[in-house]
N, C-alpha and C positions, 0 to 999 in steps of 0.2 A: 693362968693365961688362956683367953678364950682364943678359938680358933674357928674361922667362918671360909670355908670355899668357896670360890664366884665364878661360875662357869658362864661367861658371853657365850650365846647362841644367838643364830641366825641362818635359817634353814637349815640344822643341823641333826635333824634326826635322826639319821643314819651315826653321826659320831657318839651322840647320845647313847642310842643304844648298844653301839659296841665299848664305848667306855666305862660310862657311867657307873654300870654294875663293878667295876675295881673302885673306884672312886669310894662308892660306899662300902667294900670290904675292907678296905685298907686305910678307912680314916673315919675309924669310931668315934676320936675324940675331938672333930670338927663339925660343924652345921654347915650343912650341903643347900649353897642357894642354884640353881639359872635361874641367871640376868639375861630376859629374852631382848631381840632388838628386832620386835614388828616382825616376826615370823609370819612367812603364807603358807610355809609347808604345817604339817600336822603336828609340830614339836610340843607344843603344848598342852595339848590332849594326849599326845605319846606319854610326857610324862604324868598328867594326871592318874591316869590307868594302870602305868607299869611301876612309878616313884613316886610313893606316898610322903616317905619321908624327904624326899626333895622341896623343898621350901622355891616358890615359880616368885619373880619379879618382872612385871612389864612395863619396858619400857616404852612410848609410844610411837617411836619411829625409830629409824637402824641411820644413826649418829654414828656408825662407827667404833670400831676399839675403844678409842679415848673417852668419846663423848657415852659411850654404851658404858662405861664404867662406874663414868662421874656420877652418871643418872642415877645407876642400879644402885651402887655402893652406900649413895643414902639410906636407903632403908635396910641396911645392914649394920648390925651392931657387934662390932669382936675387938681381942684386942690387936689380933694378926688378922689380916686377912688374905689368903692366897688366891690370886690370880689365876686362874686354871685352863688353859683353851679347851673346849669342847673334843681337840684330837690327841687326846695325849692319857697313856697310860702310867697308872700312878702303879707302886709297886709295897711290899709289906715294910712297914715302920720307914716310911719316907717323911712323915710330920715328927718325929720324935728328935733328931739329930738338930732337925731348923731351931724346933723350939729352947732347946736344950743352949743352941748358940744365941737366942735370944736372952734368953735369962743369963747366963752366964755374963754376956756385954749390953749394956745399956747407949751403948754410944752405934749399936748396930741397928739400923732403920730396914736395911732391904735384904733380902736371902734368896741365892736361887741353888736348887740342886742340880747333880749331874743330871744332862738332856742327850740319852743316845738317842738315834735313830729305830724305830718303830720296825721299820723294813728288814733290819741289817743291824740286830743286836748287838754286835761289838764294833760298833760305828757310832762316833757323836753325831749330834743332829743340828744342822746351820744355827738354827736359833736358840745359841746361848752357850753349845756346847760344857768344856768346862770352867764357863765363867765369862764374860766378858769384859773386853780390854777395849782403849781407843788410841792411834797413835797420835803424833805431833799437827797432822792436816784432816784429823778429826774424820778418818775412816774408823769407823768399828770394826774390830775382828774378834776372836775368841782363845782362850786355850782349849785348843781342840780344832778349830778352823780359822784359816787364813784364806780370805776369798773364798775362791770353791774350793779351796784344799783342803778336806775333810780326813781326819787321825781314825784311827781307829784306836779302839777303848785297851790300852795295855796295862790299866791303874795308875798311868801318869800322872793321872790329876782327882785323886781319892781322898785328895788334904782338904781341908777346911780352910780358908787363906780369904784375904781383901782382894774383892774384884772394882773393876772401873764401875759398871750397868751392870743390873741383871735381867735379865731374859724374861719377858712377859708372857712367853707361854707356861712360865710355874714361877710364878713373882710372890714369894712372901713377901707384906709389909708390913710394919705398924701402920695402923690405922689412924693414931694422932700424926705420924710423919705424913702419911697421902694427903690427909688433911690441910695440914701444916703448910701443905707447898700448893693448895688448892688441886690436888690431884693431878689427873695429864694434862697439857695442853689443848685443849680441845680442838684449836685449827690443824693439827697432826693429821686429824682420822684415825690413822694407822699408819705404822711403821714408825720404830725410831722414838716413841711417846716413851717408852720406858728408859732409855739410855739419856734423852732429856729430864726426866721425873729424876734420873740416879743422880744425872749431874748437879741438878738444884739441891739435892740433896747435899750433897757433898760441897757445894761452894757454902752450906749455914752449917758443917761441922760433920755431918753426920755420916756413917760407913755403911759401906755396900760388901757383901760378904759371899761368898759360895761355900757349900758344902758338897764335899767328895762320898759323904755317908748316907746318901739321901739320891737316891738315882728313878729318870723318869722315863716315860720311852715318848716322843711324840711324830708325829706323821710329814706333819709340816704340810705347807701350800693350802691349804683347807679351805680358805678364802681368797685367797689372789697366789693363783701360779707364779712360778719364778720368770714362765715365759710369756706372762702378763705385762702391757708396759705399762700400764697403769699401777704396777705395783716400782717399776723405774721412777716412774715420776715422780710418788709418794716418797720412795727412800731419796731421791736426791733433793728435793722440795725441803721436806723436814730436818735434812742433817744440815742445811746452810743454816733454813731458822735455827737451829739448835747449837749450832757455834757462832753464831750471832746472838745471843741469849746466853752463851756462858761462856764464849772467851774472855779471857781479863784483854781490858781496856789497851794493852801493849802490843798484843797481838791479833786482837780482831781485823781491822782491817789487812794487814799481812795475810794473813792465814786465809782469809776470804778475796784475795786477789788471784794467790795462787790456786786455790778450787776453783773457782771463778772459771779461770785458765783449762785446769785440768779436768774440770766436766766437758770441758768443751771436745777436749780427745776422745776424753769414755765414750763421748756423742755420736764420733765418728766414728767410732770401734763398734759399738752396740747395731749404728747401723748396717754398719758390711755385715757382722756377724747373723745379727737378728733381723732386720730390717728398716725401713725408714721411720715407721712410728716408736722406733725406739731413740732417734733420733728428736725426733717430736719431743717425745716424749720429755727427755731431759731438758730443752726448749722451753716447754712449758713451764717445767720447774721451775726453773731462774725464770720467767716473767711471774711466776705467783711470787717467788722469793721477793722479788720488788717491791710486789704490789705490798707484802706483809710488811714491808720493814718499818714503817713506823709503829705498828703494834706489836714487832718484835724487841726494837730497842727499849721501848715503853717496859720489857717484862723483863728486863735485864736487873739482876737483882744489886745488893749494894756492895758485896763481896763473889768476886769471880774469883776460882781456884785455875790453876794452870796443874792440870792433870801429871801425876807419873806416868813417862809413856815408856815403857817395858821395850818397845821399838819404836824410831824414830823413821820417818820415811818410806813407812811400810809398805805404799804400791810401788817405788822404785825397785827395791828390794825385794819384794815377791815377783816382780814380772820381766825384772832384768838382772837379777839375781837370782841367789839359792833361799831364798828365805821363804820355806813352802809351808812347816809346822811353827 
């Protein structure tokens, strides 16, 4: 079973060099690509000079996560391919446990390992922690984080077990799966592409898995700060297309009345908290939401799964409740 690493970059120089070098200590039996997306900083020649054995793909403009994938992943040939951010350390025999869950189950399409935090080694890290989950109104959380409520690492979550999505900053796939489902969505950009990609996956059959044996450190924010609104936009933007695209027929519109609704509070919350272009921001969201819907319905596939949700009501419960892990 081949294995191929895709590290997106984009002005990343700086991560590059502080990562990379684990990257290739700790993963002899992978082929090390960057997928550049139209870099102006020196990343390219950084690696030419210092990472021989780095295998460089360029792509001709910076499309984004999604669309930076779809591009790169062409000229890539494996039978996994992991998804890699540019800010994340990899750690010794982290490919060995995935693969091992690969071979053993044939019906497993996606893999992600434990994501602590880079900062604060006995701390999971927002993206992906141990595993990702999604409740009944199609918010993502994690085992490990709820909202901003981030766990620290006690070996709670060291099991091997089916998750809802996994985490795109350390995304095993099979490569006929990406395929399969024409890769990410491309109107995404960013954010949210990967828990869409899991969910398609999962409404034609196929399981999405974590591993507790397989642990990674990542940084996070590396491209869009959390107190970015443009990084608001994109995650409320993306998560309506995306339950619009894979709620089953029963409950799509329900389920998109009541978001509808409840962005509209977060709207007014973000902006006392953060200010009015957070407001905007979400604003925005729902009129591109609009604008997309006819090419979101269009991608709806012929079988929607209605998700196991582990918790049901989850912003209630976390914000007017005790529900904080």
């Amino acid at each position: 079973m081949t294995v191929a690493i895709a590290i997106l970059n984009w002005n990343g120089k700086n991560w590059l060099e502080k990562f990379l070098p684990s990257v290739l200590k700790y993963s002899e039996e992978a082929d090390i690509y960057v997928i550049d997306n139209a870099s102006t900083d020196d990343s390219i020649q950084f690696l030419k000079s210092n990472f021989s054995k780095v295998k460089i793909i360029q792509n001709q403009s910076n499309s984004g996560f999604a669309a930076g994938y779809n591009e790169g992943l062409k000229s890539v040939k494996a039978d996994i391919y992991c998804l890699l951010n540019s800010d994340v350390e990899v750690t010794e025999n982290w490919i060995t446990p995935i693969i091992k869950l690969f071979s053993e189950d044939q019906t497993i399409a996606a893999i992600q390992p434990k994501i602590l935090d880079y900062n604060q080694k006995d701390k999971f890290e927002f993206a992906g922690a141990g595993g990702g989950l999604i409740d009944n109104l199609g918010y993502p959380y994690c085992r490990g984080r709820v909202f901003e409520n981030i766990e620290l690492d006690h070996g709670q979550y060291d099991d091997e077990t089916e998750i809802f999505w996994a985490s795109g900053c350390s995304l095993f796939i099979r490569s006929d799966d990406f395929w399969k489902m024409n890769g990410f969505d491309e109107r995404f950009f960013a954010h949210q592409e990967e828990i869409d990609l899991c969910w398609r996956l999962k409404n034609e059959g196929r399981n999405i898995y974590y591993s507790g044996k397989s642990t990674v450190y990542h940084v996070g924010g590396g491209t869009l700060k959390k107190e970015n609104p443009e990084k608001t936009y994109l995650n409320f933007r993306n998560n309506l297309s995306m339950m619009l695209k894979n709620l089953p027929s029963s409950k799509v519109f329900y389920i998109l009345f009541l978001r509808l609704h409840l962005d509209g509070y977060a709207a007014v919350y973000l902006a006392y908290k953060n200010g009015w272009k957070f407001l905007w921001a979400v604003l925005k969201a729902h009129v591109y939401f609009y604008i997309q819907l006819p090419k979101s319905i269009q991608l709806r596939q012929k079988h929607q799964i209605d998700p196991y949700y582990q918790t049901k009501w989850l912003m209630f419960k976390h914000f007017l409740g005790s529900k904080k892990n």
